[in-house]
N, C-alpha and C positions, 0 to 999 in steps of 0.2 A: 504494500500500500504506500503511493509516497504520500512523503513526508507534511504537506499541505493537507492533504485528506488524516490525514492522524490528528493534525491540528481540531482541524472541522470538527472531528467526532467527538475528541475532548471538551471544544467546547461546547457546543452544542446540551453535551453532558452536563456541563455546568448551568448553561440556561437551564435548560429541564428541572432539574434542581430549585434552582433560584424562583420556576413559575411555579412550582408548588407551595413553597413556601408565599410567595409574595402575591400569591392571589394574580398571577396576572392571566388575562386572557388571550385565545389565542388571533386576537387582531394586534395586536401589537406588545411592543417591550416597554412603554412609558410607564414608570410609577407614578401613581401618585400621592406619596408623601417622602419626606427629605431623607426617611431611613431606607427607601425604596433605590430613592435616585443615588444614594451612597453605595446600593449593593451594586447595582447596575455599573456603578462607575469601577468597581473591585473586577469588571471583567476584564478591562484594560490592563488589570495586574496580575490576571489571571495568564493573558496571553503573552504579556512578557515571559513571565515564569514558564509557559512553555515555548517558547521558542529559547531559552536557555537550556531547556532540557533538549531540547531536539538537536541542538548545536555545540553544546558546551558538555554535556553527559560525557563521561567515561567512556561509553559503548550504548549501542542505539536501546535505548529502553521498549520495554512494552510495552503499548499504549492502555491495551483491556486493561492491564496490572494497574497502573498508576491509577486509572479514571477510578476502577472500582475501589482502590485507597481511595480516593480523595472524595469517594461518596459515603463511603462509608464514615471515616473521618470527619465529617460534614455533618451526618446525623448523628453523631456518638457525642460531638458537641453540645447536644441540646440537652441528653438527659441518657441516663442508663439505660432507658427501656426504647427508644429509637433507635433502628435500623434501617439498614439498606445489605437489600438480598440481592444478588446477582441471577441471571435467570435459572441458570441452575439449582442456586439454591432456594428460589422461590419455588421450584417444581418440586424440591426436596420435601420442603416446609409444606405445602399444601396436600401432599402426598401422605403424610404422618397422620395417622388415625389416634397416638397416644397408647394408654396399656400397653408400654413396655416395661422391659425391667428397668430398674436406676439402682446406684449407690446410694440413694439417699444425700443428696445436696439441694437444698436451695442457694441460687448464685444468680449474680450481678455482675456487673461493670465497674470498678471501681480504677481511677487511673489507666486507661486505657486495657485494663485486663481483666479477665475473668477472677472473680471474687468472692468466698464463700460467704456466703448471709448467714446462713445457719446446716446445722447437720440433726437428720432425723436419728431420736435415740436408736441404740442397736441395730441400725444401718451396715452397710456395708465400708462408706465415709467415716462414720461413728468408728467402728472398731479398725481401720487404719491411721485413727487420731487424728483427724481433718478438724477442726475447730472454727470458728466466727474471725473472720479479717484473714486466713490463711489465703494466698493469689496464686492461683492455678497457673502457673507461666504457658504452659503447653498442654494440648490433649493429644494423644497419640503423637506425637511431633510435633504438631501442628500448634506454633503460635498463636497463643488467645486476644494480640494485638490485633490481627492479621484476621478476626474471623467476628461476626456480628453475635450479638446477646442470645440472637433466636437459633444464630444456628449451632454454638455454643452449647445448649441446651437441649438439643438432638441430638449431639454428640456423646453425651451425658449419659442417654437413654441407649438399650442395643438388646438384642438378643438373650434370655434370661440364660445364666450360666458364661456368658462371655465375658471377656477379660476388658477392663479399661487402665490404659496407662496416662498416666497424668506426672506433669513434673510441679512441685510446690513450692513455695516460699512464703517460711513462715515468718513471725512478727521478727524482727531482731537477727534473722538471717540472710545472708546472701545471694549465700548455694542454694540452685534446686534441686529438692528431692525428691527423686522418684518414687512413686507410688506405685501399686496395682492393685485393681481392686474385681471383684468380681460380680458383675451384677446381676439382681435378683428383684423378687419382687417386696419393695419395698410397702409393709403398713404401719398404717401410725396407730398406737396404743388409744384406749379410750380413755374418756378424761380422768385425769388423776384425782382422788378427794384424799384429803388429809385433814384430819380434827387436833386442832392444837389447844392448850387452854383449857382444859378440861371440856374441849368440844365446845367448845363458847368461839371459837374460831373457825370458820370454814376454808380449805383451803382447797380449791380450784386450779387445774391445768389443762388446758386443751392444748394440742399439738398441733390443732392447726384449723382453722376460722369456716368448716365446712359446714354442712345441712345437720350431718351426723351428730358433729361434735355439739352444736349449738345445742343441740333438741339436748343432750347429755346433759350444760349446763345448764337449760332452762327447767330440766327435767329435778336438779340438785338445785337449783336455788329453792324451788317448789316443796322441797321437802326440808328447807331451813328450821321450819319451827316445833316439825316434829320431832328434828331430831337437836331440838335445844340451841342449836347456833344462834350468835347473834351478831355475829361481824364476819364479813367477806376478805379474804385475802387474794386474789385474781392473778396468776403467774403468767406472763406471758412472754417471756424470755423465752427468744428462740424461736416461737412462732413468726414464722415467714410467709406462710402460704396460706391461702382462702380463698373466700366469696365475699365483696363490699356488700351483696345485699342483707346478708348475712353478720359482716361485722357492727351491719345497725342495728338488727334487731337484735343482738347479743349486749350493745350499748343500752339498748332503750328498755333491756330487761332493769335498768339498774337506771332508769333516768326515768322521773315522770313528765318530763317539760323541759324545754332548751333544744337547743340545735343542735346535731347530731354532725354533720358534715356538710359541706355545700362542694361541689362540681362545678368547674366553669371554665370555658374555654373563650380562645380567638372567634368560634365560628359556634361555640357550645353556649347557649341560653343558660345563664347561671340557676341549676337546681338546689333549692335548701331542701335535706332532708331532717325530719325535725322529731324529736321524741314523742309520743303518743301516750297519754297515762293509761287506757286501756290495755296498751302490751308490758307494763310497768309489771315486773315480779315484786322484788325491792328496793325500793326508792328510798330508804331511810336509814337500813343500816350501816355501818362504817364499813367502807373501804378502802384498800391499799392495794394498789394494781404493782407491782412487778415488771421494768424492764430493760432490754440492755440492747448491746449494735447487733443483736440477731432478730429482733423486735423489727418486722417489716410489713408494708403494704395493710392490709385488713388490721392488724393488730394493733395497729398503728391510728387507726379509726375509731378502733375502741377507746386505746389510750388517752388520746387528745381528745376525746368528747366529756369523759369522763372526770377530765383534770380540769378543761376551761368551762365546765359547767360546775365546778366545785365542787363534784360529788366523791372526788376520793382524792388521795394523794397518790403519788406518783415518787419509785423508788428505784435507782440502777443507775442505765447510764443513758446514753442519749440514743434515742434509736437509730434505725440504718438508715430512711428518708427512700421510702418508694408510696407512689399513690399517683397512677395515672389512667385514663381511659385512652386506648389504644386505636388507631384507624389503620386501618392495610391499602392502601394508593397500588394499583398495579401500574406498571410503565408499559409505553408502546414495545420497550423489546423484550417484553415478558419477564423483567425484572420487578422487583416492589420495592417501597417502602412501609417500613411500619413506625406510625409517627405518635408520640403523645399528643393529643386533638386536645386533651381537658385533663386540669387538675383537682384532686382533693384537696381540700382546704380543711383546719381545725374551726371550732367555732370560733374562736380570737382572728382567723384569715389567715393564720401561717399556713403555705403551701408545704404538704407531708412530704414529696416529691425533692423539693429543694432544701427543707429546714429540718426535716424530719421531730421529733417530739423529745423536748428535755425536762424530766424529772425534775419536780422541786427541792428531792434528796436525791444527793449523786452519791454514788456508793460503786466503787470499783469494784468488778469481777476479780473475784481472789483464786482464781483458777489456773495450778499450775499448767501450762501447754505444753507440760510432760517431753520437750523435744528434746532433752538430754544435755550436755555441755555445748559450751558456743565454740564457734569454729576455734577461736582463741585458745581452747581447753586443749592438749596433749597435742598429737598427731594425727589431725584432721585428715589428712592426705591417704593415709593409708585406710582400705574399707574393713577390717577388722576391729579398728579403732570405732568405729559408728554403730552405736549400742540400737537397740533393737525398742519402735517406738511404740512407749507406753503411756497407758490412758491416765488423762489427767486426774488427780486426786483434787480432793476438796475436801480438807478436815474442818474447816468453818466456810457456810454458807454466809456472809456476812453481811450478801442483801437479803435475804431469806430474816436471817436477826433484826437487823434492821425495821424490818417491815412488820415484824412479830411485836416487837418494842410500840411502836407508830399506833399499832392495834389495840396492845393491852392498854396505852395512857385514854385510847378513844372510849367514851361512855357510852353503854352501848341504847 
């Protein structure tokens, strides 16, 4: 192809791009407003940059390569849950019916790379020591710079019985480590109850914000008074995954009035969804919600309603900050994007997406991440020297203490 036409395509790439975003239509390029005519004028610096690459590069580059960086790149800028699929991988994406096995990870984007949010207990991730912030550098080789959120998470998933190899890097280390893990079908435990206090304390954990679980906890708050409780402890460390229609009505079990969350987008009519005192289980007694940076998306719904409606306090650490409504744009060359259209907002208006939700008591996770000496330590170099990785202990829960404290000064 010369070289002229590699241009064209690239750019072309970049308008496409820029009209999705910029609302423009297809009679013309005119923006009309000053952030418009700003992007408009970045084409002109767009085409220098490539006519330096097409003349000044090492050796002639690939043109598909570059573009689909620089789409991808493009949309990873905006938020962790935006992408840009190439057509391939859109045929891939579309193809996945789900029900496969997994390791058990919930993951995101974080700094340009894949990054664990949380690991389902006794997982396959669970007992290879995978932990919250640990960055997946590689999946099977294949650099997690280099590959969009969606498809990332296909990756994930495979064959029940199949092997997945991933390289890691944890908090405080350099080196990746390789993993292998073996996947299976992963479920998640039903909600955990625990009575503290002489059962004067309920203590609550769902693993994660579905139909199932909800009914479980609406099902255990409904039996509060029989069974003598009178204050709610709500764990929700580590929960990453759900349903928002769901994470309201799990709020609104425990709110009789306030505003629950609001959505709103560029092009999204801003929706308030608002507590109802008919779906109210208990609206009065004390609570203490539980959470930390595995704390995402739906859980995250609950948290912040809960907290800027003053009905409980808020203990751990700050949560991860996901909460978006999703659109899929397909491209004339059978490529897509998948863009956040709208945000969740807390009832105060912090967007969960960008700010995510911070505890009125912060209280660090005291949990060793069991990865053994730091490189620093002995003879790193030699593989004999690299001890065998064990699961993190926790001889004090000290937001779990924390939270128990919070509860007993509360009257109930």
């Amino acid at each position: 192809m010369p070289k002229i036409s590699k241009i064209l395509l690239l750019a072309v790439s970049v308008v496409l791009v820029l009209t999705v975003f910029l609302g423009v239509n297809s009679s013309g390029v005119s923006a009309a407003t000053d952030d418009q005519d700003g992007a408009y004028r970045q084409i002109n610096v767009y085409s220098e940059v490539l006519r330096h690459i097409q003349t000044d590069y090492v050796e002639e580059p690939s043109i598909p390569a570059v573009t689909n960086g620089a789409l991808r790149g493009l949309l990873e800028s905006l938020d962790s849950d935006s992408s840009y699929l190439t057509a391939d991988d859109y045929k891939t994406f579309k193809a996945d019916k789900g029900d496969k096995a997994q390791v058990g990870i919930n993951i995101s984007k974080r700094w340009g790379y894949a990054t664990v949010v949380s690991v389902v207990p006794g997982s396959p991730a669970d007992k290879a020591n995978l932990n919250d912030g640990d960055i997946i550098e590689a999946i099977g080789g294949h650099d997690t710079r280099d590959i969009s959120l969606a498809m990332i998470r296909l990756m994930l998933e495979g064959a029940s019985g199949s092997e997945l190899d991933i390289a890691v890097i944890r908090p405080g280390k350099s080196t990746p480590e390789k993993v292998t893990m073996t996947r299976t079908a992963v479920s998640l435990p039903p909600v955990s109850e625990t009575m503290y206090e002489n059962s004067s304390i309920l203590y609550l954990k769902p693993g994660i914000l579905d139909h199932e679980h909800v009914q479980q906890v609406e099902a255990k708050l409904k039996g509060m008074q029989k069974a003598g409780n009178k204050k709610i402890l709500l764990d929700l460390r580590d929960v990453a995954a759900g349903d928002t229609p769901e994470a309201i009505r799990m709020a609104n079990f425990l709110l009789k009035s306030g505003t629950i969350t609001t959505l709103e987008g560029q092009k999204i009519e801003k929706q308030t969804f608002a507590a109802e005192a008919s779906k109210a289980i208990n609206a009065t007694a004390p609570v203490v919600v539980l959470v930390n940076r595995g704390t995402a998306g739906a859980a995250e719904i609950v948290a912040a309603a809960l907290l800027d409606n003053k009905r409980a306090e808020l203990v751990g650490e700050k949560t991860f900050g996901e909460g978006s409504q999703l659109k899929t744009f397909e491209l004339p060359d059978g490529a897509a994007l998948i863009l956040s259209v709208a945000k969740y907002e807390s009832p105060s208006g912090k967007k969960l997406e960008d700010e995510g939700v911070t505890p009125g008591v912060q209280v660090a996770s005291n949990i060793d991440d069991g990865s053994g000496p730091s490189e620093d330590d002995g003879d790193a170099t030699q593989p004999s020297a690299q001890p065998e990785p064990k699961k993190p202990v926790v001889s004090v829960d000290e937001q779990l203490t924390k939270a128990l404290d919070l509860l007993k000064n509360q009257a109930a």
